[in-house]
N, C-alpha and C positions, 0 to 999 in steps of 0.2 A: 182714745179721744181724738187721736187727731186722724183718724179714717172716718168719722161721724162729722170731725168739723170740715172733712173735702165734701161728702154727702151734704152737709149744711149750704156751703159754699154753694155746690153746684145747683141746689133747689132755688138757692135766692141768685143765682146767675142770671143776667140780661147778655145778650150777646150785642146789645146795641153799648154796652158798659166796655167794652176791649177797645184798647185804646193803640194802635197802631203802632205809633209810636215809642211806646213803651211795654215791649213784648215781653218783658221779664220780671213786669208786674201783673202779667194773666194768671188764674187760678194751675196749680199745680195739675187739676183732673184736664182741665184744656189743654195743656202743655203736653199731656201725657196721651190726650187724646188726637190730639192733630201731628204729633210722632209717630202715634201705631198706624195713622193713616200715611203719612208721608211713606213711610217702610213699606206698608200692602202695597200702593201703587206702584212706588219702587220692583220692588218683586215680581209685580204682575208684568209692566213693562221688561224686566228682563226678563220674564219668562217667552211673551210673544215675540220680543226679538232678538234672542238668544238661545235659550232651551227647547223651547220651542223648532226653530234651523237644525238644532242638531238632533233633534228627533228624528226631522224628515231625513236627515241626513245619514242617521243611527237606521231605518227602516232600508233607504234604498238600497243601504250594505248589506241589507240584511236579504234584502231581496238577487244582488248580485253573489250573494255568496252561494245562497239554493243554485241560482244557473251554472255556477261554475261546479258543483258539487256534480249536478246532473251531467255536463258537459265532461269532469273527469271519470263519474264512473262508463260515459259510454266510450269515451279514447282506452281507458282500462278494460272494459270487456272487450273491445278491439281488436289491443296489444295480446290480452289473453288468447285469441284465436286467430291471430295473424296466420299461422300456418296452415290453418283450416280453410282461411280466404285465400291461401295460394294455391290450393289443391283444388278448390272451387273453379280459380280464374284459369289453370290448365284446363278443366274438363267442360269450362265454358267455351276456350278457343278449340280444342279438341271439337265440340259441339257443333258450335259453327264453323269450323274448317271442313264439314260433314254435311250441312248445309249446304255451304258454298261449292262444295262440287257437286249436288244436285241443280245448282245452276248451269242450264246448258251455254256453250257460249253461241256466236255467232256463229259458225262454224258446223254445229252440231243442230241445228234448228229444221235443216231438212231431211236430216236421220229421224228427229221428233217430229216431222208430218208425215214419213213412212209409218212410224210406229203407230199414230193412232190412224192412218188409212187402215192399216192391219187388223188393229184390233175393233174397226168396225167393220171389216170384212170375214173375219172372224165370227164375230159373234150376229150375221144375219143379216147386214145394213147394208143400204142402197146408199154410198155415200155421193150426194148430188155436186156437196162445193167442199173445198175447206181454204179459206182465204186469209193472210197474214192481214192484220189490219195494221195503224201508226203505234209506234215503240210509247214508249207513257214513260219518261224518266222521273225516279222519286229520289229519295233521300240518296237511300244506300243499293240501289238496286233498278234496272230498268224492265219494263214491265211487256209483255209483248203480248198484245192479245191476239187469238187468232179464231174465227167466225167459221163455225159448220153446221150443216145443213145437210139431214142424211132421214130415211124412209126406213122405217120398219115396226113389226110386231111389239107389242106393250113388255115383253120379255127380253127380247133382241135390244129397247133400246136400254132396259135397264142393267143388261149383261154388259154391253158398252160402257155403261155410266162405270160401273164399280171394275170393268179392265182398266179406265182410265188411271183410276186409284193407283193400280199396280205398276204405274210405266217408271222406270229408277230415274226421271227427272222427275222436280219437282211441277206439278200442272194441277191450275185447278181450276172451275165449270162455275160458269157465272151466268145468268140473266137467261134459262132456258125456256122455248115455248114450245106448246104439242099439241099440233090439232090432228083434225080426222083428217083423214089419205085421201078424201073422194068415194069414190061407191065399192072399196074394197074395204070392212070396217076393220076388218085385224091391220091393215094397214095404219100408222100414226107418222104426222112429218112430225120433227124435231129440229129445233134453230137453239143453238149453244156458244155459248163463248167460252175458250179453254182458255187461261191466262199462262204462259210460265213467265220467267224472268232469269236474269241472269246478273253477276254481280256488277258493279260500274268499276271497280278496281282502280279508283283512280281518274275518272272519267269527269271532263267539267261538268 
């Protein structure tokens, strides 16, 4: 009976009938219903600024945890083949220690303009110039171009080109051009740039 007389209650309810002042003479179902409401927004309120914070809070660990996961398995496959990157880092300086004395130095730069006189005398060639141009300093290395200019057969200049390949310094053939000789047609000029370089060891 007395859940049929709150339903009673609440049908014949005016809400202009609550009387402010006397809160604990409202209907039982109003009491009951502006408590389940005080509680939801309670709830809600700490959920947006509290539960809420620590979500974002609960993700972005969760997100630092994946980086560090990924970040230890690559220091562990690291550690795992440390010794493998030491035999590496020998046979890389071995490598270029190999290199660098295909560097010619100063010193040795007019033994390398004998060598390729020779080997375009060698293989056919009217050598007309061969001229050091300005050094070109880079990073790790200074750069020497040097400018030739030489006559012959479409065969002669190609037997040049690939002796060049074979000189034990390092040199190599940049920006070349080839026109016709004049009224001799097997005749071809040739204009080339051979670069070598040599190490700066230390050089400002």
């Amino acid at each position: 009976m007395a859940f049929e007389d709150t339903l009673s209650s609440l049908r014949d309810f005016d809400v202009n009938d609550l009387d402010m002042d006397n809160i604990g003479a409202w209907p039982i179902a109003v009491k009951v219903f502006i408590w389940a409401a005080l509680l939801a927004a309670v709830l809600t309120a700490g959920y947006y600024y509290h539960i809420e914070g620590l979500e974002l809070q609960l993700k972005s660990a969760e997100g630092q945890e994946e980086g560090l996961k990924k970040d230890f398995e690559k220091k562990a496959f690291q550690a795992a083949n440390l010794d493998a990157y030491r035999q590496q880092m020998v046979e890389m300086e071995e490598s270029f220690g190999a290199l660098v004395s295909q560097l010619p130095s100063d010193t040795e730069v007019p033994g390398l303009l004998e060598d390729i006189t020779n080997k375009g005398l060698l293989n056919g060639l009217e050598i007309a110039s061969i001229d050091l141009q300005a050094e070109q300093a880079r990073e790790f290395y200074v750069e020497l171009p040097i400018s030739i200019v030489a006559k012959g057969s479409y065969h002669d200049l190609g037997a040049f080109i690939s002796a060049m390949a074979g000189l034990p310094r390092i040199v190599t053939l940049h920006d070349f051009t080839i026109s016709a000789g004049g009224t001799n047609s097997n005749q071809l000029n040739m204009s080339i740039i051979a670069k070598t370089y040599r190490y700066k060891d230390g050089e400002a």
